[in-house]
N, C-alpha and C positions, 0 to 999 in steps of 0.2 A: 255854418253847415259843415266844413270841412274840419271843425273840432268836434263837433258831435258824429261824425264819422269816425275820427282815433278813436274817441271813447268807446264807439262799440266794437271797433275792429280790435283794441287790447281788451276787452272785455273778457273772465276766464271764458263764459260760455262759449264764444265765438273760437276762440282758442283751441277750446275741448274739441269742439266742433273739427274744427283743423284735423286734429291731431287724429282724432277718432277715423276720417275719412281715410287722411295714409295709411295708418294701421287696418283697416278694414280690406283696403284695395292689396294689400301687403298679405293679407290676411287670406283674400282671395284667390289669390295667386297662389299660394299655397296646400288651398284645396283642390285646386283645378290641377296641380301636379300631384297631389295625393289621389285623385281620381282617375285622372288618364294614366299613370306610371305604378302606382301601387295597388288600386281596387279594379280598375278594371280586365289589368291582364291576365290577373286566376279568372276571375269572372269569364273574359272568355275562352279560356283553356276551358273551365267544368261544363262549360255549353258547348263545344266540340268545336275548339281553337279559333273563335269567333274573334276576328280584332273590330273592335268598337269605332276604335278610330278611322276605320276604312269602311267601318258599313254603310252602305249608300243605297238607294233605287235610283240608277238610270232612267230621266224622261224620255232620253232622246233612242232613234234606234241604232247606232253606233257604239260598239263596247267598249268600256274603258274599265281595266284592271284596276284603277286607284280612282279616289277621290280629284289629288291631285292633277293625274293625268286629263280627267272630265273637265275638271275647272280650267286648266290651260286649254283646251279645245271651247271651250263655250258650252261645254254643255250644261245643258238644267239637270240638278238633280235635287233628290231629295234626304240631307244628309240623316238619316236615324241615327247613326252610332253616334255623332258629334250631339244629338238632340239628347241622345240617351245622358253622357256625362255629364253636358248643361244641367242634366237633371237632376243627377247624383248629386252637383258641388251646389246646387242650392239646395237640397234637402242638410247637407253635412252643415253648410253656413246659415240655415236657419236654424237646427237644431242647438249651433255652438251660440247662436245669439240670443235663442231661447233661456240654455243655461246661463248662457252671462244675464241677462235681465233676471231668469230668477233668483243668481249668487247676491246681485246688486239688491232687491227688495230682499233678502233675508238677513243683505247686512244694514241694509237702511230699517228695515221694521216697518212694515205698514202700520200707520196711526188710525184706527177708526175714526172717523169723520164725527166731529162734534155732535150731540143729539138739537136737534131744531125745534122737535115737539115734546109734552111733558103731559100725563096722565090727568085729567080732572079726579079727584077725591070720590067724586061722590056719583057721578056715573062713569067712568072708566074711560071715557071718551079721546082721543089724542087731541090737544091743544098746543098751540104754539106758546113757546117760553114765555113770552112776557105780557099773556093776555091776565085778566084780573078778575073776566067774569068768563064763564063755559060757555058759549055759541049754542051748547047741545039741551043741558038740562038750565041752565041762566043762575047758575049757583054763583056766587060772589068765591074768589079764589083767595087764600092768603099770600102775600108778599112771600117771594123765595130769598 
């Protein structure tokens, strides 16, 4: 058991596997500072100097100027600005993973899938490749 464990743990897929997830979470990180530090600060400057990262609804009836501040007190809140970016960096990393899947199938080349069925001669009927006689009209088929 514990050889057929190496074998799959050196295995490339497994591997791939690895390596794909570092680079993803590396990847993501990435986007979430492209979001909160680069897209979202014009964003809220054009909206009338809205910081995202601070936008909150207080449940509680006590104010709190920050996010932060709320949270060190206990209070509930409801973070929108923080939901907003959440939303942004998966829109930007599913788009970027969309194009990587469609680079990947344009340099693999999708193969249509073998045909399974094959025309009868003499009624047009679809039959399966290796019948001899037609189901439909009982026509005898010739050898392919």
């Amino acid at each position: 058991m514990l050889s057929e464990f190496k074998q799959f743990a050196i295995k490339g897929n497994v591997i791939d596997l690895a390596v794909g997830f570092v680079v993803g979470a590396a990847f993501g990180k990435i986007v979430t500072s492209l979001t909160n530090d680069i897209l979202m600060p014009p964003i809220g400057l054009a909206l009338g100097a809205v910081d995202f990262s601070n936008l909150f609804i207080n449940l509680s009836s006590t104010h709190y100027p920050t996010i932060a501040a709320a949270k060190a007190a206990g209070a509930p809140t409801l973070n929108v600005g923080l939901f907003i970016n959440t939303i942004i960096d998966f829109l930007i990393i599913a788009f970027a993973v969309f194009l990587l899947v469609k680079w990947v199938n344009h340099l693999v080349g999708e193969k249509p899938a073998p045909p399974t069925t094959k025309e009868c001669p003499y009624c047009l009927s679809a039959i399966a490749l290796g019948a001899t006689r037609c189901p439909h009209c009982t026509s005898e088929l010739k050898a392919a």
